[in-house]
N, CA, C and O atoms as a CHARMM CRD file, in Angstrom:
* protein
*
  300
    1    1 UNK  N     32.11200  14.86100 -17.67000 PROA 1      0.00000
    2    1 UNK  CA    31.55700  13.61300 -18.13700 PROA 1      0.00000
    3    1 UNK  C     31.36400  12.66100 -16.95900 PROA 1      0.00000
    4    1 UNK  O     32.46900  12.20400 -16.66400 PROA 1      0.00000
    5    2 UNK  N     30.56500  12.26000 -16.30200 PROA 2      0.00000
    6    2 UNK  CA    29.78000  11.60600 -15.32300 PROA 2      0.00000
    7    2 UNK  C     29.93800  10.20200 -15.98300 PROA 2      0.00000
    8    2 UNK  O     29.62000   9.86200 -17.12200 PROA 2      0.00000
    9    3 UNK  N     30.53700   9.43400 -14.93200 PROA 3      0.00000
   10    3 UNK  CA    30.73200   7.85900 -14.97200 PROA 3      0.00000
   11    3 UNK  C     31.23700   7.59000 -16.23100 PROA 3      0.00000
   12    3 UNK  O     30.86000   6.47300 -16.58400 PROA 3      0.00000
   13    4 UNK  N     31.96900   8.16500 -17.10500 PROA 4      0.00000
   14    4 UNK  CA    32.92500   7.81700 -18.02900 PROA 4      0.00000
   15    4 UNK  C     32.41700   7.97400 -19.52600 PROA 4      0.00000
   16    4 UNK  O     32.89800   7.43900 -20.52500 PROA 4      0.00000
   17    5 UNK  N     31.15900   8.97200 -19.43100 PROA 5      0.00000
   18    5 UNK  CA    30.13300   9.04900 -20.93100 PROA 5      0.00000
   19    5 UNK  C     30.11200  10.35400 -20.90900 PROA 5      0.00000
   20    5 UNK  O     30.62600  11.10900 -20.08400 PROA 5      0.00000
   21    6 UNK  N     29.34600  10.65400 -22.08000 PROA 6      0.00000
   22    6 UNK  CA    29.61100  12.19600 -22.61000 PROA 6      0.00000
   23    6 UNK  C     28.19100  12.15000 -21.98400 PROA 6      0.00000
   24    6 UNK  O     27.32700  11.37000 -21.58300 PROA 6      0.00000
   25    7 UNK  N     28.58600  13.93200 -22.20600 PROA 7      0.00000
   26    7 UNK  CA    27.43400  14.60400 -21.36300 PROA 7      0.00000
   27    7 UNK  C     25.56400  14.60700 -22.21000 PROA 7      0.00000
   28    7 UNK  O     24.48600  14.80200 -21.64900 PROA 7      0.00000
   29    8 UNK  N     25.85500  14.31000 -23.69600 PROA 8      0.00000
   30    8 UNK  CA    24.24300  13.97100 -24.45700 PROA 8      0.00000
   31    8 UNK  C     24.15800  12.62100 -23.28800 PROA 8      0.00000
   32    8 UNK  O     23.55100  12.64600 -22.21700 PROA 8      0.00000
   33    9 UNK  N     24.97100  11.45500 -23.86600 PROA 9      0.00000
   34    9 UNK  CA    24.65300  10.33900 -23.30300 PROA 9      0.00000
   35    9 UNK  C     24.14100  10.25800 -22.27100 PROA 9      0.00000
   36    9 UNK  O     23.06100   9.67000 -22.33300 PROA 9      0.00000
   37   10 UNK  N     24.55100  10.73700 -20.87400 PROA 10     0.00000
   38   10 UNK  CA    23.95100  10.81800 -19.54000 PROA 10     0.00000
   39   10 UNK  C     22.77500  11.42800 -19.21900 PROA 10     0.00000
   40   10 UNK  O     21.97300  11.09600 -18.34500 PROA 10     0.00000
   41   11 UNK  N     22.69600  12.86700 -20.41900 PROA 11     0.00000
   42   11 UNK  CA    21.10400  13.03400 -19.86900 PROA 11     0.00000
   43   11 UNK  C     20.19200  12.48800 -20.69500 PROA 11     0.00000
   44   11 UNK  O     19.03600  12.73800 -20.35200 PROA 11     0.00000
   45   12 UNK  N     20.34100  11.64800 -21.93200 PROA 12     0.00000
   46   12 UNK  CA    19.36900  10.84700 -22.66000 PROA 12     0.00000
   47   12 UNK  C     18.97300   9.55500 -21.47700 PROA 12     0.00000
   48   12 UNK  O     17.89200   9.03700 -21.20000 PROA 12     0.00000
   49   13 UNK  N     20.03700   9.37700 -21.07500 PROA 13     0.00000
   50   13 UNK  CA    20.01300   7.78700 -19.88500 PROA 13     0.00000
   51   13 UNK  C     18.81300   8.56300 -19.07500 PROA 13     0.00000
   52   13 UNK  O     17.67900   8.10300 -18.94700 PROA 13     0.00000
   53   14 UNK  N     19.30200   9.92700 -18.50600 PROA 14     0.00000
   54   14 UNK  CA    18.34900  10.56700 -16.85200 PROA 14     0.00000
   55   14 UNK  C     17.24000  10.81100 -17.55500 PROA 14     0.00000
   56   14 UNK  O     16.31700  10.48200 -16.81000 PROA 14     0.00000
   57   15 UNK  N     16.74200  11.25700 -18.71400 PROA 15     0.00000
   58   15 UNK  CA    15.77800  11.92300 -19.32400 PROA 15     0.00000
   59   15 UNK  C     14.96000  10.42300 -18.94200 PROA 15     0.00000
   60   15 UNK  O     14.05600  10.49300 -18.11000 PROA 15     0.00000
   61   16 UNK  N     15.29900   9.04800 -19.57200 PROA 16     0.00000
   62   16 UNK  CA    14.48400   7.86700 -19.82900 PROA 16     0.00000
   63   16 UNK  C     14.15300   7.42500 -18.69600 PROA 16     0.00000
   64   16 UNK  O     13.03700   6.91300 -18.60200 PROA 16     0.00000
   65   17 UNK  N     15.05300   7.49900 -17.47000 PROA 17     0.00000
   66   17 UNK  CA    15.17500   6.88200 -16.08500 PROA 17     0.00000
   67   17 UNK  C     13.63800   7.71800 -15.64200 PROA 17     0.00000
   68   17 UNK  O     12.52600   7.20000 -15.53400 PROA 17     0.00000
   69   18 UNK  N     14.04200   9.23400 -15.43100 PROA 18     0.00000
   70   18 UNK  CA    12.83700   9.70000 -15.16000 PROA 18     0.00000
   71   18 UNK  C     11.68100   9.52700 -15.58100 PROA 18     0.00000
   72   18 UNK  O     10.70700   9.51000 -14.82800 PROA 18     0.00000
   73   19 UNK  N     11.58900   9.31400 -17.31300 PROA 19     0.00000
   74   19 UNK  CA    10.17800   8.98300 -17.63300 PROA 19     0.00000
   75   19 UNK  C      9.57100   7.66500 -17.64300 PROA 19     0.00000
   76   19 UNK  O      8.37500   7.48800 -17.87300 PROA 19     0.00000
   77   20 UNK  N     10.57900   6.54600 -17.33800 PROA 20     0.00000
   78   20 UNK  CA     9.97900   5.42700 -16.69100 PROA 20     0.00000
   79   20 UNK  C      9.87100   5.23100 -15.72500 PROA 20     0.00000
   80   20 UNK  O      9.38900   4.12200 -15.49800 PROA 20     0.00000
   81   21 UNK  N     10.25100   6.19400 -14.37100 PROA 21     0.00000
   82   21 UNK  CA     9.44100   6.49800 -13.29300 PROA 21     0.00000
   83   21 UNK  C      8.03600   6.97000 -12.89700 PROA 21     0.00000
   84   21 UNK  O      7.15000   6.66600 -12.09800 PROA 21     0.00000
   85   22 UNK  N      8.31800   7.99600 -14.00100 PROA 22     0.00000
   86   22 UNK  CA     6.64200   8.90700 -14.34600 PROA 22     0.00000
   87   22 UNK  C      5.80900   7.53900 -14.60700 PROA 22     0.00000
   88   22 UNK  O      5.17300   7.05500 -13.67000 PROA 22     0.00000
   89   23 UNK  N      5.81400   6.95900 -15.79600 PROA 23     0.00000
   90   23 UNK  CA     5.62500   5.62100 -16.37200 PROA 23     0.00000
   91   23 UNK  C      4.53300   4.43600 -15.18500 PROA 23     0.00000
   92   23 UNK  O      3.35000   4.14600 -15.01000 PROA 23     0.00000
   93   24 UNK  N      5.90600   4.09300 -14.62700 PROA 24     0.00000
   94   24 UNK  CA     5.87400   3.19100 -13.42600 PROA 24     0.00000
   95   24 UNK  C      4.54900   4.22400 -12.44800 PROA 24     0.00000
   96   24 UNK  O      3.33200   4.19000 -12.62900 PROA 24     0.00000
   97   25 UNK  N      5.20300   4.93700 -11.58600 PROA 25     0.00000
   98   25 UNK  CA     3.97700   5.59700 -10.83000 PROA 25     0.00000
   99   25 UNK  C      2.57900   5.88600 -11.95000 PROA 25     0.00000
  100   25 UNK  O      1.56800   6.20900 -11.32700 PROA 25     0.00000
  101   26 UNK  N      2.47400   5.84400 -12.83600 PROA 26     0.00000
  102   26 UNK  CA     0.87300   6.26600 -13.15600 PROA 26     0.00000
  103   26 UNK  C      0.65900   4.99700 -13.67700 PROA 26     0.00000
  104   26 UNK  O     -0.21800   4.74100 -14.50200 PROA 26     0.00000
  105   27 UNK  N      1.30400   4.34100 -13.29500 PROA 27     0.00000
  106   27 UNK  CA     0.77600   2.13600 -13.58900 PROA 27     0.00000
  107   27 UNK  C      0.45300   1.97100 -12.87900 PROA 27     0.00000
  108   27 UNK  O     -0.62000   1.37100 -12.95400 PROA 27     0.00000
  109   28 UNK  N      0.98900   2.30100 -11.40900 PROA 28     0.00000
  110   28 UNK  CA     0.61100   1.90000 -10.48100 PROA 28     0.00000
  111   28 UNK  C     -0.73200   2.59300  -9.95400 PROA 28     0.00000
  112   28 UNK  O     -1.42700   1.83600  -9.27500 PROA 28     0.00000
  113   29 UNK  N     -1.25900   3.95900 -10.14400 PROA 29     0.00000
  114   29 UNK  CA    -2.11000   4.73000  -9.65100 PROA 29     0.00000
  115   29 UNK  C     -3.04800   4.26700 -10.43500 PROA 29     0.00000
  116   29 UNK  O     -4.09900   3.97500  -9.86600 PROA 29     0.00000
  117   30 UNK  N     -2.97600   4.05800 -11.94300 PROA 30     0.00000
  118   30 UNK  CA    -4.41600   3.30300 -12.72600 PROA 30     0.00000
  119   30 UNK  C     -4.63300   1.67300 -11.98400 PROA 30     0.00000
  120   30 UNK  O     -5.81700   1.34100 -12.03700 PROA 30     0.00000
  121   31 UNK  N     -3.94400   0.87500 -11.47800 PROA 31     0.00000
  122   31 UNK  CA    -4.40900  -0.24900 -11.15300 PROA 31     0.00000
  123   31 UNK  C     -4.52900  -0.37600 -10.07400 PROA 31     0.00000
  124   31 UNK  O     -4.84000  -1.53000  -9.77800 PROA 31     0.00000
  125   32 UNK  N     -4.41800   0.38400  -9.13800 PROA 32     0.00000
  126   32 UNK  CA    -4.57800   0.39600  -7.23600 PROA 32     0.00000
  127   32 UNK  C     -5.40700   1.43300  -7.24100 PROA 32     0.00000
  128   32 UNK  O     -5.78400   1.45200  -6.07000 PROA 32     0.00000
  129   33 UNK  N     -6.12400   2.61000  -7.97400 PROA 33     0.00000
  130   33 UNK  CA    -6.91500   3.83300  -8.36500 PROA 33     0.00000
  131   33 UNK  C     -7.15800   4.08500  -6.57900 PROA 33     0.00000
  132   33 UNK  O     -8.03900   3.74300  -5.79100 PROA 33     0.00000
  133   34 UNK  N     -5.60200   5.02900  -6.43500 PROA 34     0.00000
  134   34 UNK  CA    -6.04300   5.44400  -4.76800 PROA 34     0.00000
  135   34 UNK  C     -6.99800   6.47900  -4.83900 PROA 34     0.00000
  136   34 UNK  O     -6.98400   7.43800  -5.61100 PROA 34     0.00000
  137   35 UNK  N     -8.12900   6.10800  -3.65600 PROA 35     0.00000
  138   35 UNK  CA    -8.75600   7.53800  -2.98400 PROA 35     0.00000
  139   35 UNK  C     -7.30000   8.98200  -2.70600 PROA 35     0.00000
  140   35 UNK  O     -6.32900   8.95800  -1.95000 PROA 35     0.00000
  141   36 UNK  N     -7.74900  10.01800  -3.64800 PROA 36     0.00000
  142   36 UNK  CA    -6.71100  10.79300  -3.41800 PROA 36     0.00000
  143   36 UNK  C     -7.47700  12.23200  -2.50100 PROA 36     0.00000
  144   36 UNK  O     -6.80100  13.20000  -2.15300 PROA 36     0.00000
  145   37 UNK  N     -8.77700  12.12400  -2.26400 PROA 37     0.00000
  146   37 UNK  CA    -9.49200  13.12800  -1.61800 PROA 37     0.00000
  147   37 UNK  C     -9.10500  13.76400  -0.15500 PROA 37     0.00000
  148   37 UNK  O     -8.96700  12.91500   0.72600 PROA 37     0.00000
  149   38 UNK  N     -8.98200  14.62500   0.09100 PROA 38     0.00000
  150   38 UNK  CA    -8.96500  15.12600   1.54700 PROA 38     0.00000
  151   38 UNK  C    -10.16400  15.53200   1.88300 PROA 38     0.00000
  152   38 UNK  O    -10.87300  16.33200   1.27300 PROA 38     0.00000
  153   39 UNK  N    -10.54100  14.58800   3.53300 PROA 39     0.00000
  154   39 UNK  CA   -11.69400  14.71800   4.15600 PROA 39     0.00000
  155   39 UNK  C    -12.04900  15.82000   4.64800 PROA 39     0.00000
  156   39 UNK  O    -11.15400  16.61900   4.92800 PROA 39     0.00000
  157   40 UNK  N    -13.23800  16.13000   4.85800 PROA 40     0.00000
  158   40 UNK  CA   -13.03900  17.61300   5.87400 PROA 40     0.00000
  159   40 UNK  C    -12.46400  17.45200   7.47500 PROA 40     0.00000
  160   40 UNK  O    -11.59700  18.06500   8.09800 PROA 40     0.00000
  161   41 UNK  N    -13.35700  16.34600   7.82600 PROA 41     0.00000
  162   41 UNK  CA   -12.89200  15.61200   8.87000 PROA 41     0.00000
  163   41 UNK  C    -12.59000  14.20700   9.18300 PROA 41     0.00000
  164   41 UNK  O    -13.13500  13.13300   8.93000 PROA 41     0.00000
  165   42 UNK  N    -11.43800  14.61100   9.87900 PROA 42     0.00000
  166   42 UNK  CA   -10.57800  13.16300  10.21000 PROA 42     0.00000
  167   42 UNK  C    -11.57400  11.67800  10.32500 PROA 42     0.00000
  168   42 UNK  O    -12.68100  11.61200  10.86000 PROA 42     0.00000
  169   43 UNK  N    -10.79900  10.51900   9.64100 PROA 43     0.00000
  170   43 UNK  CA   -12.21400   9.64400   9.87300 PROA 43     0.00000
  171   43 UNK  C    -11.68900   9.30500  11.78200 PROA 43     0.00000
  172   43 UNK  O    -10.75800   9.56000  12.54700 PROA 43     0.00000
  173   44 UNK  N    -12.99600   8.59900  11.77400 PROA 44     0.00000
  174   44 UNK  CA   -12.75200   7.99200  13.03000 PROA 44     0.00000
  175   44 UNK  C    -11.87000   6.34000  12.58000 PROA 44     0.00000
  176   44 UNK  O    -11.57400   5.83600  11.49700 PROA 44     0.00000
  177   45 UNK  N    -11.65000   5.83000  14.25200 PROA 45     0.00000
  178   45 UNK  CA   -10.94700   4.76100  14.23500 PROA 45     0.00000
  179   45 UNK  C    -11.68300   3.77500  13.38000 PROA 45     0.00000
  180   45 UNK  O    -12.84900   4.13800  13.22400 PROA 45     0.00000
  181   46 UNK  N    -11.39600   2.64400  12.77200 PROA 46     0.00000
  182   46 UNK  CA   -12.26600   1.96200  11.71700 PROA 46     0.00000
  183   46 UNK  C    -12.98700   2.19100  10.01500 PROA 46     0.00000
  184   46 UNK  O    -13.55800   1.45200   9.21300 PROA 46     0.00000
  185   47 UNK  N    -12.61200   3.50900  10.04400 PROA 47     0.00000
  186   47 UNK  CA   -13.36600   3.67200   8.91600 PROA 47     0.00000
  187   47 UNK  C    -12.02200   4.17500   7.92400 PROA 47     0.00000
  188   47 UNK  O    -12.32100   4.95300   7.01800 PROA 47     0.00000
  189   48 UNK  N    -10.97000   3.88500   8.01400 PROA 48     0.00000
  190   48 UNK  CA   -10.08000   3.97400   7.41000 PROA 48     0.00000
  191   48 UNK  C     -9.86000   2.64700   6.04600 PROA 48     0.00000
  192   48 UNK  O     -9.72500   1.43700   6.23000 PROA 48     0.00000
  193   49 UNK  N     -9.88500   3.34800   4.79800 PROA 49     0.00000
  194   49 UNK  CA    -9.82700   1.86000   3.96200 PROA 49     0.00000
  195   49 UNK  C     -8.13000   1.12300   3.39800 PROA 49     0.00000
  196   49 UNK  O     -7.66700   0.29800   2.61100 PROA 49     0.00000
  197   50 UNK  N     -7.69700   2.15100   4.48600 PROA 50     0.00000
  198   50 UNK  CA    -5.89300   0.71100   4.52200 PROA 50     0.00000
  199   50 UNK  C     -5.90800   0.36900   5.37100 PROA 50     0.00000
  200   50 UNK  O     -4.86500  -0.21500   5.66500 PROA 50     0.00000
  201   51 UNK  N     -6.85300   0.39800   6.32300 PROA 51     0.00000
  202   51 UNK  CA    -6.86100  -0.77700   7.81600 PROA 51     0.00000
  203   51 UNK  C     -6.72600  -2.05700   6.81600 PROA 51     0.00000
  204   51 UNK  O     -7.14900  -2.22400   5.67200 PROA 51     0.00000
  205   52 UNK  N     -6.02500  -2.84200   7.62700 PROA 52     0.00000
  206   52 UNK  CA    -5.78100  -4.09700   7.01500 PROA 52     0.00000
  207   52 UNK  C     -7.41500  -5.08700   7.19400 PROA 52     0.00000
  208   52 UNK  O     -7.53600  -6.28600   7.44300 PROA 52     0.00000
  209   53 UNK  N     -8.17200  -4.35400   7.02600 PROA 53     0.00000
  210   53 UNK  CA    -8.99000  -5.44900   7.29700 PROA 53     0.00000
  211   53 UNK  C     -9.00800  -6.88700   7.48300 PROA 53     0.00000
  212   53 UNK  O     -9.23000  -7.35100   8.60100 PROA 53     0.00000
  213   54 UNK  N     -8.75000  -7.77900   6.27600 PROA 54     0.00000
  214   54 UNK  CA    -8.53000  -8.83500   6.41900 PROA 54     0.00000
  215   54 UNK  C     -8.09600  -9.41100   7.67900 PROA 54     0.00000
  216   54 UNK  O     -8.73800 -10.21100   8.36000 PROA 54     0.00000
  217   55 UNK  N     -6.56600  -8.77400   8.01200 PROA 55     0.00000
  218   55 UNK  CA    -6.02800  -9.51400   9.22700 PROA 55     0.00000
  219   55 UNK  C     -6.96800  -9.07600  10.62400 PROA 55     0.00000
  220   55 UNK  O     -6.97100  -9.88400  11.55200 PROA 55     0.00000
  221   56 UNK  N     -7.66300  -7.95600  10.74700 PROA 56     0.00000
  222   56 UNK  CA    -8.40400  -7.92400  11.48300 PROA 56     0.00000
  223   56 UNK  C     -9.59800  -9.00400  12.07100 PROA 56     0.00000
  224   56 UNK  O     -9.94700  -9.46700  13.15700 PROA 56     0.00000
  225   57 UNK  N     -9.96300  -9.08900  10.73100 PROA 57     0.00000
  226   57 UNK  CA   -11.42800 -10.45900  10.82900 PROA 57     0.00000
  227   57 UNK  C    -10.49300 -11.88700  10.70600 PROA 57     0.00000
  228   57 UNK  O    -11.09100 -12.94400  10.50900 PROA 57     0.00000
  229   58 UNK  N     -9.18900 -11.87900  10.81400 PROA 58     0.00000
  230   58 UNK  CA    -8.74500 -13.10600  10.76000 PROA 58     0.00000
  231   58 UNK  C     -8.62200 -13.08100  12.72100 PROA 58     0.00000
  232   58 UNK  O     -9.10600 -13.96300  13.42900 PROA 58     0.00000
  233   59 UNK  N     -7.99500 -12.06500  13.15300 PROA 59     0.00000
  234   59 UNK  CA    -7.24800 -11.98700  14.72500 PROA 59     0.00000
  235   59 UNK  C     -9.00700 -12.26700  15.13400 PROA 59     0.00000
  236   59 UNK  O     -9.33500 -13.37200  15.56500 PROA 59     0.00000
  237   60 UNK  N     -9.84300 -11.37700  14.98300 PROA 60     0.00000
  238   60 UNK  CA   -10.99700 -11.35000  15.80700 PROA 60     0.00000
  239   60 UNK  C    -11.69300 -13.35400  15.61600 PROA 60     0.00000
  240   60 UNK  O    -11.98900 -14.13900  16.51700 PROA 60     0.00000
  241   61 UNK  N    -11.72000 -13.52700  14.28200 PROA 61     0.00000
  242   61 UNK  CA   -12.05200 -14.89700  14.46000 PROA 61     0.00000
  243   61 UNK  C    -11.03800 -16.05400  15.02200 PROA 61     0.00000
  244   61 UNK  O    -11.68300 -16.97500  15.52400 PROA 61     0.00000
  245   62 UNK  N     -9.94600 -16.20600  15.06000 PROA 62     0.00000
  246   62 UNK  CA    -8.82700 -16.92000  15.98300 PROA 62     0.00000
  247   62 UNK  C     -8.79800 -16.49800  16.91300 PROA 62     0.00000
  248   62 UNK  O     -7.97000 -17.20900  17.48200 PROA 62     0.00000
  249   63 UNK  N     -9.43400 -15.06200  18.29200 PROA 63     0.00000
  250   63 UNK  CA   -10.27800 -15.18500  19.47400 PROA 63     0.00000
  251   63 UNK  C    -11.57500 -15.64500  19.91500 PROA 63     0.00000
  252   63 UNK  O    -12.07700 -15.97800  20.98900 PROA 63     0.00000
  253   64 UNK  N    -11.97700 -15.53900  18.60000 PROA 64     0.00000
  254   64 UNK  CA   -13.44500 -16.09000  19.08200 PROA 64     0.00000
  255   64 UNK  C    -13.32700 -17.66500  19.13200 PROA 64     0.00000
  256   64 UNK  O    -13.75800 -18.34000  20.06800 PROA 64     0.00000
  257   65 UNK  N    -12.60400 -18.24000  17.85800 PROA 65     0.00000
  258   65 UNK  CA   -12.18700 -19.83700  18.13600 PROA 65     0.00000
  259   65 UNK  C    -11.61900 -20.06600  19.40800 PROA 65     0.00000
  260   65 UNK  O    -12.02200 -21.16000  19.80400 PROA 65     0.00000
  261   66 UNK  N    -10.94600 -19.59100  20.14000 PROA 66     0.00000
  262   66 UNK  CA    -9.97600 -19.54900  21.40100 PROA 66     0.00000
  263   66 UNK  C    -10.89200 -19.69700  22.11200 PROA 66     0.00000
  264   66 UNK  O    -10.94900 -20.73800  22.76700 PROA 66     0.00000
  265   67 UNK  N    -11.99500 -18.64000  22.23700 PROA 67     0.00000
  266   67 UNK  CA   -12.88600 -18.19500  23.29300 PROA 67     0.00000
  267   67 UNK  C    -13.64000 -19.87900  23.48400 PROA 67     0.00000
  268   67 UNK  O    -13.61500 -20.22300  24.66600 PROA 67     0.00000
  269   68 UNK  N    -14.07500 -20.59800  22.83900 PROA 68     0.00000
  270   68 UNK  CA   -15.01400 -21.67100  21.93200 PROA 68     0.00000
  271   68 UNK  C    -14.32200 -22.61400  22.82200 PROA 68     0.00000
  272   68 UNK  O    -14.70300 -22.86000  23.96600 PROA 68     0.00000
  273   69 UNK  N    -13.16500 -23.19700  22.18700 PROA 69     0.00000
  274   69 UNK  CA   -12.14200 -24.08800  22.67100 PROA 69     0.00000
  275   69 UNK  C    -12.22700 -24.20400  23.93800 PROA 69     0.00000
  276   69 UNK  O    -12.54100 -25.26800  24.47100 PROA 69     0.00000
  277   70 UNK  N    -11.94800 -23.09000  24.60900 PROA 70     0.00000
  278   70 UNK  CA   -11.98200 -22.85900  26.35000 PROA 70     0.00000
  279   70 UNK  C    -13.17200 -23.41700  27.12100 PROA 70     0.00000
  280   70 UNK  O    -13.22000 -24.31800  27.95800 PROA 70     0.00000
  281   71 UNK  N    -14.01000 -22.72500  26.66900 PROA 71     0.00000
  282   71 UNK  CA   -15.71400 -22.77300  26.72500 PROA 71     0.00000
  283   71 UNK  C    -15.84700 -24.90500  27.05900 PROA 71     0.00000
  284   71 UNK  O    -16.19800 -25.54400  28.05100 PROA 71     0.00000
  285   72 UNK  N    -15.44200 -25.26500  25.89600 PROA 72     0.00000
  286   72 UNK  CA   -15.84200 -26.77300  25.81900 PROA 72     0.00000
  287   72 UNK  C    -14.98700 -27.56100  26.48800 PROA 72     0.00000
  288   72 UNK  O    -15.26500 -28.74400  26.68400 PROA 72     0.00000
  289   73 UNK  N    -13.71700 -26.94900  26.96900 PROA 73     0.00000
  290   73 UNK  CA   -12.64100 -27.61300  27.73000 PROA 73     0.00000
  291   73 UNK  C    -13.08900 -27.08500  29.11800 PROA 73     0.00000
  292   73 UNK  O    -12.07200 -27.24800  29.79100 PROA 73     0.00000
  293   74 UNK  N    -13.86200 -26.64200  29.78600 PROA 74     0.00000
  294   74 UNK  CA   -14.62200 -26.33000  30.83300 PROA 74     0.00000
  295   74 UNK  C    -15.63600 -27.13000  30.87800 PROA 74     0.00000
  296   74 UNK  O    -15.95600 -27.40600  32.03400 PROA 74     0.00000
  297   75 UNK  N    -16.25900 -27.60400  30.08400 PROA 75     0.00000
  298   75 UNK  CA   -17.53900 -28.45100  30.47900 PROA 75     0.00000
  299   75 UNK  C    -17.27700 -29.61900  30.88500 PROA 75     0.00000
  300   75 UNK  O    -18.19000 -30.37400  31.22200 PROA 75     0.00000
């Protein structure tokens, strides 16, 4: 008897644990609907769609502001 319960009890508990895991993961796969395909070939750098994009076009535009700033503090 595992943690102080009879042995139905514990696997009714593991039986539920597991199927609200099952549960949980196919909630999550219907509302994030990952690409689950394998490419033939590897993508190249950039064409990956969990690159964080966002923070990308945020870093590239807070250099280009930088770049700007400099530019007019020179004239």
């Amino acid at each position: 008897m595992p943690a102080g319960v009879s042995w139905a009890r514990y696997v009714r508990m593991l039986g539920a644990s597991v199927l609200a895991m099952f549960a949980g993961a196919q909630a999550v796969h219907q509302y994030y609907l990952p690409d689950l395909s394998i490419p033939e070939t590897p993508p190249k750098p950039g064409e990956l769609k969990t690159e964080l994009q966002g923070y990308k076009i945020r870093q590239e535009a807070a250099a280009a502001l930088q770049k700007l700033k400099t530019e007019n503090n020179a004239d």
